[in-house]
C-alpha positions, 0 to 999 in steps of 0.5 A: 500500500502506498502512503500518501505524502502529506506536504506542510504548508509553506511558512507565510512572511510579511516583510517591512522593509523601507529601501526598496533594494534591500526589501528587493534582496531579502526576498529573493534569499527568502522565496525559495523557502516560504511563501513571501506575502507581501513587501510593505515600506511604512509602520502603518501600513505593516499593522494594517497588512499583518492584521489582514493577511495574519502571516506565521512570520513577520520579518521587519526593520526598526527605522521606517517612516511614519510608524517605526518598527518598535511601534508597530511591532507593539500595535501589532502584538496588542492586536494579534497576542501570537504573533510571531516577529523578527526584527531585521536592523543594520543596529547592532545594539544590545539596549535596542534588542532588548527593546525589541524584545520589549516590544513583543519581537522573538527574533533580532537579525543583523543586515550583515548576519548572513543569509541562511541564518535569517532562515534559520531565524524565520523558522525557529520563530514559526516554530514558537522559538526565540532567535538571536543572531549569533553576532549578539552575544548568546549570554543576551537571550536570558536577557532578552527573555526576561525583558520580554512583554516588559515596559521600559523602566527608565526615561520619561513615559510617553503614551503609545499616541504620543510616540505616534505624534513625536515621529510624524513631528521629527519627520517634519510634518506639519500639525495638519498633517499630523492631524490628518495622518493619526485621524484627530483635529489639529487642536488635539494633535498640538495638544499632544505636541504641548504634552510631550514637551512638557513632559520632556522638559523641552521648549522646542521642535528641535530639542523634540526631534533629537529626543525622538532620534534618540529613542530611535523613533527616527534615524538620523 
């Protein structure tokens, strides 16, 4: 008697990527293993498409615009409590992979990490796994574990609507389109803009811009 093979359906992947070349080159490593779901370039744009589509994986980088990876990773975790994250940055930072990790990420990948371990990583992670690049230290993991699913201890809170206002502002959008983009009235978007300042102790649009470059809300 011949026993029919049953095939396991291919790992599904979502990846945010905002330079086109880079996105262009992880899915031609990653197309002969999984099932590439689509390629988007913007925060935003990555919550609404991982809560349509529901991917195994979702592989993204931290610097995008209009919504950074860290807070996206968090709207998505808060909409999808199972879903299963990499983060891929040129960051080679231990306090940004603990963050990461904070955010509700399983993985942490390098751009220079080579090839074959992003799938090793995309799969242990599909598989319920935590994965960090072998270019961290391994000692990290404990680490990275315990901070998992923990806010941040240190610094000034910001609202998760507050962080959303402090990029577009550091992007150089007006309050207008601040106000259009997150869907609120100009009022409440200065509104915000005169909280985050107060709460920060600063007194001008630059002072804001260097903070949000240096919780890495944007790159430099």
């Amino acid at each position: 008697m011949i026993e029919a093979r049953h095939h396991m359906p291919r790992t599904t992947v979502l990846l945010a990527d905002d330079h086109t070349v880079v996105a262009e080159g992880i899915r031609a490593l990653l197309k002969d293993e999984f099932d590439l779901a689509e390629t988007v370039h913007d925060g935003r744009t990555l919550v609404d498409r991982a809560a349509a589509l529901r991917p195994d994986v979702i592989v993204t980088d931290v610097s995008m615009p209009r919504l950074n990876g860290l807070d996206a990773i968090r709207q998505i975790r808060a909409l999808q409590p199972d879903a299963r994250i990499v983060v891929l940055t040129m960051h080679r930072d231990t306090e940004l992979a603990v963050e990461a990790f904070r955010a509700g990420a399983s993985g942490y990948m390098l751009k220079i990490s080579p090839g074959e371990e992003l799938i090793t990583a995309i799969r242990e992670v599909a598989r319920g796994r935590a994965y960090v690049t072998t270019l961290l230290s391994k000692d990290l993991l404990s680490l990275l574990l315990e901070a998992r699913g923990k806010p941040q201890s240190d610094g000034p809170r910001l609202t998760a609507r507050q962080r959303e206002v402090l990029q577009l502002i550091a992007e150089g959008r007006t309050m207008k389109e601040v106000a259009t983009a997150l869907d609120i009235s100009t009022r409440t978007a200065e509104s915000h803009k005169y909280d985050i300042m107060h709460g920060l102790g600063v007194t001008t649009t630059a002072e804001l811009v260097q903070y949000a470059m240096r919780i890495r809300l944007v790159s430099e």
